[in-house]
N, C-alpha and C positions, 0 to 999 in steps of 0.2 A: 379510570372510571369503571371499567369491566370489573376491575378486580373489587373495588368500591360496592360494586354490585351484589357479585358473589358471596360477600363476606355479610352483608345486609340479609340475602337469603337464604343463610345456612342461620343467622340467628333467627328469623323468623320461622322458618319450617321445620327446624328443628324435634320441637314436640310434637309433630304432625305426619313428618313423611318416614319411609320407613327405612333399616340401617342401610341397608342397599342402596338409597338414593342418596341417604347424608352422605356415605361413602362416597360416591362418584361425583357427586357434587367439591367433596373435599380437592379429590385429586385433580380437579379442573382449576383449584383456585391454587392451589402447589404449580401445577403447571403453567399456568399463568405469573404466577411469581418468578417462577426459573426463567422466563421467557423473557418478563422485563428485568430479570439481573443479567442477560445475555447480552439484552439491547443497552443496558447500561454500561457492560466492561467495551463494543464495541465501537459505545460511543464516544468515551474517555482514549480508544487508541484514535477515532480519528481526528479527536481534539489533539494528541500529542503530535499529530503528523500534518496536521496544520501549521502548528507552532512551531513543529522545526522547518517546515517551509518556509511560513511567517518570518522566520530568524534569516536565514540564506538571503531572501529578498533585501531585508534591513543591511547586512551586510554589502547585498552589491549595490544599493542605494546610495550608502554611505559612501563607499568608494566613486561611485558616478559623481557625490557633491562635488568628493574632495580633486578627480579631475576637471569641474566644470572650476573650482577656484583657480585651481594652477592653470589652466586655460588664460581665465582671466588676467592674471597676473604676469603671463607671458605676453599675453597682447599689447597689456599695460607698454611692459619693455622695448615691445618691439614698438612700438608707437615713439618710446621716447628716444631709441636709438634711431628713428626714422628723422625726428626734428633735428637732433643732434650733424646727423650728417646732413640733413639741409642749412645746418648753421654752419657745418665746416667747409662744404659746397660753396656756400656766400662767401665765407674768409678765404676760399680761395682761387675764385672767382677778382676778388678784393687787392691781394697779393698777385697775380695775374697782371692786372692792369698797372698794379703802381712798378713789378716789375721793367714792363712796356716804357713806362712814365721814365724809370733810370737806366735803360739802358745807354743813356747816352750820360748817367752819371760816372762815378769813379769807378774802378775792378774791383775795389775790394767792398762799394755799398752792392755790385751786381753778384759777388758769390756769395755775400752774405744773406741777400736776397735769393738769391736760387737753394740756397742753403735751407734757407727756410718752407720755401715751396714744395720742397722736395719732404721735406718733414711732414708738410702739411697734407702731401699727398700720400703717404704711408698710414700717414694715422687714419683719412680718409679709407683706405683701400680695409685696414685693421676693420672697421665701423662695420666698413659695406661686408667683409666675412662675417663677421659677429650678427650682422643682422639677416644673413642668410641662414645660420646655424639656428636663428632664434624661429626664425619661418620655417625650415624644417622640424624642430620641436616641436612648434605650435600645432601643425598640419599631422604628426605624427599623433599627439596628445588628441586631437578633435577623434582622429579613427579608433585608437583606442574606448574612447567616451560611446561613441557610435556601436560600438561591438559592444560594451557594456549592457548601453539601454537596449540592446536586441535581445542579450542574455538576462534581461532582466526584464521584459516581456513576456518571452517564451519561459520563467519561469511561472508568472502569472498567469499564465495562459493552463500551465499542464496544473494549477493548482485548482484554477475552477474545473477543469477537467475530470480531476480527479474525486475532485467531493463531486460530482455531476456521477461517475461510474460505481465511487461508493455508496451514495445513494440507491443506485437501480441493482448495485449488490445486495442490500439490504430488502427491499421492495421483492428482489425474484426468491433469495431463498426465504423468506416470510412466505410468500405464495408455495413454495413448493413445502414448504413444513405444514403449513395450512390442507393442502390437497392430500398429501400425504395421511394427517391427522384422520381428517375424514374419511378416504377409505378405508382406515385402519380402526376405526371407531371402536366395531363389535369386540376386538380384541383385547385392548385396555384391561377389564379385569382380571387376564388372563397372562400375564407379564408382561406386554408390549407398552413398548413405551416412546414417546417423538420428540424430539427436543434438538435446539440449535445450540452448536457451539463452534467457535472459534469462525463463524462465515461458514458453519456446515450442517447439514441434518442428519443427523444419527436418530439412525431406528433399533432402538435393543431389545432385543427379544429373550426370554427367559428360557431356560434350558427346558424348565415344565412346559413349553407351549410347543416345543421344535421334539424336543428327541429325550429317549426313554434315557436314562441314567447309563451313561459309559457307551454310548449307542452313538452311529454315526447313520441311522434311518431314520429319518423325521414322520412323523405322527401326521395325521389327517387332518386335523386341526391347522397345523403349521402346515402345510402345503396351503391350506385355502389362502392363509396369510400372508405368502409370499408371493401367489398368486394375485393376487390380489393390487400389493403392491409392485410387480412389474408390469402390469397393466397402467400403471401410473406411468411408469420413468421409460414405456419402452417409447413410447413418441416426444418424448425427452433427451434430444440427442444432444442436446450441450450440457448434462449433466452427467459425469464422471462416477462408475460404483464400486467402492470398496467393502466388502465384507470379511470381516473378524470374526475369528473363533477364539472363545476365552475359555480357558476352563480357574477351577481353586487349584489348591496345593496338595492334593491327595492324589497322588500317585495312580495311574492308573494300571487296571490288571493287564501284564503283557500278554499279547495273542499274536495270531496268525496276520492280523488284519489294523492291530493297535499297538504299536510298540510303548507310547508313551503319552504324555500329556502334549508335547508338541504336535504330536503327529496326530491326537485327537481334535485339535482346535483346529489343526488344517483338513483334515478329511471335512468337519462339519464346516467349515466356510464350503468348500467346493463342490457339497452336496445341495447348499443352500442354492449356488450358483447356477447347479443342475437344472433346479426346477425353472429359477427364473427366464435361463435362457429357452429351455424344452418349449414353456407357457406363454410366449410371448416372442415379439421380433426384435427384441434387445440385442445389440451385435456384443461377440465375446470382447471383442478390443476394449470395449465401453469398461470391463468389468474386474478388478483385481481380486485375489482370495489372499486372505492372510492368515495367518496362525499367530497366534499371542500367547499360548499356554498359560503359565498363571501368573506370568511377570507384567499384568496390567492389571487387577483388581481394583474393583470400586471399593470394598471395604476390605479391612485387613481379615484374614481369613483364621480367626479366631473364635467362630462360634457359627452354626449348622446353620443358623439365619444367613449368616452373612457370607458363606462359601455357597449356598443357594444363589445369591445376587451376585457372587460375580461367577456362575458359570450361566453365560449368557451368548447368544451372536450379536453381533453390530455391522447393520450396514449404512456406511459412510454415504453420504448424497454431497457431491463436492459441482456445485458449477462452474463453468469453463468461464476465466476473466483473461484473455487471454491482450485485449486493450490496456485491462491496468496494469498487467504486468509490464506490459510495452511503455506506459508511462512511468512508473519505476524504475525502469532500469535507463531511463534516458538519462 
């Protein structure tokens, strides 16, 4: 709807306001744009991460069915080897007595008789093992089933968890790109720039705003702005700082103090760092410097525009999830 807005305003004022405001108006509704294609690739990984959730659960669901059947089917068994030996029980309970009845018959109706007793009770004793093996089975198969549905809870459990922590992911670095944005306002025509990516706020700063060409001394201008923005992040202590030095592909003049393009992206990250930490109570631990030289570029470095944009700084604003990475890794 915002951006709905913006695009409505720029064709109305268009003939009215003057290029400086069409201007800035412009680059709010691009940045607006970027902002919900950021929130769109984040939102398609935590649909993918549902779904293989989604799938794992079906999985041990499926498996629970198919022990709660064989349960069943075992109980079935054991029920009907339970009749069975009450039926052999009876026949020889049966034989028993007519036993009794012949002993006072001939020897050869009483060992035929015993003969058969004796069978009757092996088969019996067969029954009664078969049906203790089938009760340990059964009793085994229930625990099993038992640890499933526990494992198949506590997957439910870290799943709502999880879109509950990705949610308040999304919620804090929106607020902090947000705060950011605004103290950084006045800057914007001046290279700066705020934008989210990957779950992170990256603040890029243009080489024109921070430090003169080949220079690792930052300009007045760029102090005020990084001033500025450590007064944001220094009572921000679950938010993590990395700052990048970029430079193009054009070699720089070696000196006393510059050996190279590498050693130029890292001197300017940790001069950036200087100020932040001098200006504010931001602790060093908080804060990494990095060098990139020209092996990161936003555009290929084929024309004086485009080695402009990518000698720039970036600093990284990464907050600490240190919950959902505990649910991950369970």
């Amino acid at each position: 709807m915002k951006i709905r807005f913006l695009i409505i305003a720029l064709v109305v004022i268009t003939s009215c306001v003057p290029q400086k405001e069409f201007e800035k108006i412009r680059q709010q509704r691009e940045a607006c744009l970027e902002q919900n294609d950021s929130l769109r690739q984040q939102n398609r990984k935590i649909k993918v991460e549902n779904k293989e959730l989604a799938s794992r659960n079906q999985v041990l669901e499926d498996k629970a069915q198919r022990l709660v059947k064989d349960s069943m089917e075992r109980a079935r068994r054991l029920l009907s080897y339970r009749q069975e030996k009450e039926r052999l029980q009876d026949k020889y309970e049966s034989l028993k007595e007519t036993q009794e009845k012949l002993l006072k018959g001939t020897t050869q109706e009483t060992r035929e008789l015993l003969k058969e007793i004796q069978n009757s009770q092996e088969k019996l004793q067969e029954k009664e093992d078969r049906l203790l093996e089938l009760e340990s089975d059964l009793n085994a198969e229930r625990r099993e089933l038992k640890k499933l549905r526990n494992k198949l809870e506590n997957k439910q459990q870290r799943l709502v968890e999880l879109e509950r922590i990705l949610q308040q992911k999304d919620s804090l670095v929106n607020a902090l790109k947000q705060r950011v944005s605004d103290a950084l306002y006045g800057f914007r025509d001046e290279g700066l720039d705020v934008k989210i990516k990957n779950g992170k706020v990256y603040v890029s700063m243009d080489e024109k705003l921070l430090f003169p060409s080949g220079s690792t001394q930052i300009d007045e201008r760029g102090r005020q702005a990084i001033k500025r923005l450590a007064g944001v992040l220094e009572d921000k202590k679950d938010i993590n700082i990395m700052v990048e030095g970029h430079t193009d592909d054009v070699p720089v003049i070696s000196s006393k103090s510059i050996k190279d393009n590498w050693d130029l992206s890292v001197k300017r990250a940790t001069a950036v760092i200087r100020i932040m930490v001098q200006n504010s109570s931001i602790q060093g631990e908080r804060i990494i410097a990095a060098g990139r030289s020209k092996y990161l570029p936003l555009k290929p470095n084929d024309s004086e525009t485009n080695r402009r944009r990518n000698r720039r700084t970036e600093i990284i604003l990464t907050p600490k999830f240190g919950e959902l990475l505990e649910i991950l890794n369970m």
